[in-house]
C-alpha positions, 0 to 999 in steps of 0.5 A: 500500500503507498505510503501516502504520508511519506510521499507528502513529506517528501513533496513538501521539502521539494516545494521548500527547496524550489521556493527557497528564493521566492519569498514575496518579503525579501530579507534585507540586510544592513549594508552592501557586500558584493560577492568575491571570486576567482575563476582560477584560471591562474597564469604567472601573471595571476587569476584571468579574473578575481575580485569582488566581481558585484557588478559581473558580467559585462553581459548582464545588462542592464543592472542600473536604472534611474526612475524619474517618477521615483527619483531613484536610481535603482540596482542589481548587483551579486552580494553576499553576507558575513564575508561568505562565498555565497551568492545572494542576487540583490536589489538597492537603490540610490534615493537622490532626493535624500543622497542616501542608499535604501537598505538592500534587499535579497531577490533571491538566495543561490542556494551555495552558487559562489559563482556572479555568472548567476548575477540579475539584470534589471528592467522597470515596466511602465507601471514602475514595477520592477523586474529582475532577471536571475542569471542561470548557468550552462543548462544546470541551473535555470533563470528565474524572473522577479517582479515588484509586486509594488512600484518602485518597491524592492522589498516586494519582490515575487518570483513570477517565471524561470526558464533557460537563459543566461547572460540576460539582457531585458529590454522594457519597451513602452506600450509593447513589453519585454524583449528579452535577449540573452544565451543558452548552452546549446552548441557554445554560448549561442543567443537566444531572444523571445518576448512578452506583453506582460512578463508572465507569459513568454513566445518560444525561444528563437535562436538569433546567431550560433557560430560557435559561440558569442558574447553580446551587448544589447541597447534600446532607444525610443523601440530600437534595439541595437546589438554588438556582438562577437563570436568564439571560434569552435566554441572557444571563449579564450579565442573570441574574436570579430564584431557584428551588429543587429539590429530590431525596431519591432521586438524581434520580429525581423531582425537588420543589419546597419544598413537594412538588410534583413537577415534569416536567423539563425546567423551560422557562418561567421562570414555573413552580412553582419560583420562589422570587422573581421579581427580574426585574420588580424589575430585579435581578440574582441572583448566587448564593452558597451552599446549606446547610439549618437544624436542622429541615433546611429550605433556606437560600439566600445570594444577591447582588443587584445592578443592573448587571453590571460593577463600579462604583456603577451597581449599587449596592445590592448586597445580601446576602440571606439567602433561608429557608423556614421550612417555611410560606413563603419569609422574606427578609432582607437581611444586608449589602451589597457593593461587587462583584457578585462578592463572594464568602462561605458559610454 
């Protein structure tokens, strides 16, 4: 006969464990602590990457927004507590009408991850709800999706969808909703987008560019999303390498190079009309670092490029490269130079 009480005991501990970070009342804590990591890939020149690494990745965008309506400037970040090497995805805000930050509060407890790849990004509806979007990893560990169940509220935050994505990068475009760009580990770090009207129910996924693997920097304005991109050799992220551009004015629905050609995703030849500039026959890594748009609303693309991999004079130069369409043709400038692949700055 089933043991219906043992099968009870056992549904409720899974339902504790899969709430774990749903709670609607977030735990605050009295000040902030970003999360410390290495990635222990070490070299005679020290780790690829360590540090207190709160704000990581590059491709977690966006993960600062500033409300009008609030006069506050909200913020994700990776934190942790009592100096622990556990992530706990946190959401603050700066108050420019006191000068003061509001206590930080817990989206959502890792559960042991020590690992800012699961860090949030951040979007604001038109209602000024906010929504926070918790990175997953390779295809272990899912994403989730948060949102205030008040405006411009962090201590009201409730776990409302989790799927597959890493890297997220929500756009909030006004009167139409989400759309949502960002990586699964399909055959590399291949990107991905979908959409919603409401944040509650999402299209299918849609593969946009599987050539191996890609890194991505997604920007919005006015409904118009533009797109960097680069890609990794045989899936190889230590070999990234090339510049692309993408870009969207309605959620998704064709995707265009700079000057208009509308492609057929996914992108699977990494010599397609969305190339930028071929770095790879130049024997240079790409490392990107933002997207904006100048006045006329042309595409700005700030890069890093590099020789080596790990850190040390074997990848010197380091360039700082300024990438802008001028509305004829891609201009280059080189700006700066750096000591780290993985120095970081926007526009």
């Amino acid at each position: 006969m089933t043991n219906w009480k043992s099968i009870m005991r056992i549904w409720i501990s899974i339902c504790c464990l899969v709430c774990a970070g749903c709670a609607t009342t977030p735990e605050s804590l009295p000040a902030y602590q970003a999360i410390w990591f290495e990635l222990g890939q070490k070299s005679e020149h020290g780790d690829k990457y360590s540090g207190g690494l709160g704000t990581y990745t590059a491709k977690h965008r966006p993960i600062a927004i500033h409300a009008n309506q609030a006069q506050k400037t909200f913020f994700v970040y990776g934190g942790a507590k009592n100096e622990q090497r556990h992530l706990l995805n946190m959401i603050g805000y700066y108050d420019h009408k006191t000068g003061s930050l509001g206590l930080p509060a817990v989206i959502h407890d890792k559960l042991g991850v020590d690992d800012p790849h699961d860090n949030s990004s951040l979007a604001i509806d038109d209602d000024g709800h906010l929504w926070a979007f918790v990175s997953g990893r390779g295809r272990t560990r899912p994403g989730f999706i948060y949102r205030s169940t008040k405006a411009y509220d962090i201590y009201s935050m409730e776990q409302i969808y989790t799927g597959e994505f890493a890297y997220p990068q929500p756009v909030w475009i006004e009167g139409q909703g989400f759309l949502h760009c960002f990586t699964k580990y399909t055959k590399g770090r291949e990107l991905y987008w979908n959409t919603s009207t409401d944040g509650v129910s999402w299209t299918e996924d849609k593969k946009l560019a599987g050539m191996g693997g890609h890194y991505q920097n997604v920007e919005q304005q006015n409904g118009r999303v533009f797109m960097s991109f680069n890609y990794h050799p045989k899936g190889v992220v230590d070999k990234r390498t090339n510049l692309y551009f993408l870009k969207t004015d309605d959620m998704g629905e064709t995707w265009q190079t700079v000057n208009g050609t509308i492609i057929s995703p996914p992108l699977s030849d990494k010599h397609n009309v969305a190339l930028v500039h071929d770095y790879e026959s130049e024997g240079r890594l790409v490392y990107l670092k933002d997207i904006q748009f100048d006045a006329q609303g042309n595409p700005i693309i700030l890069i890093v490029t590099s020789a080596y991999h790990q850190p040390g004079p074997q990848g010197e130069p380091r360039i700082w490269e300024v990438v802008h369409w001028n509305g004829k043709q891609w201009n280059f400038h080189e700006v700066t130079r750096s000591t780290h692949n993985y120095d970081m700055g926007q526009l």
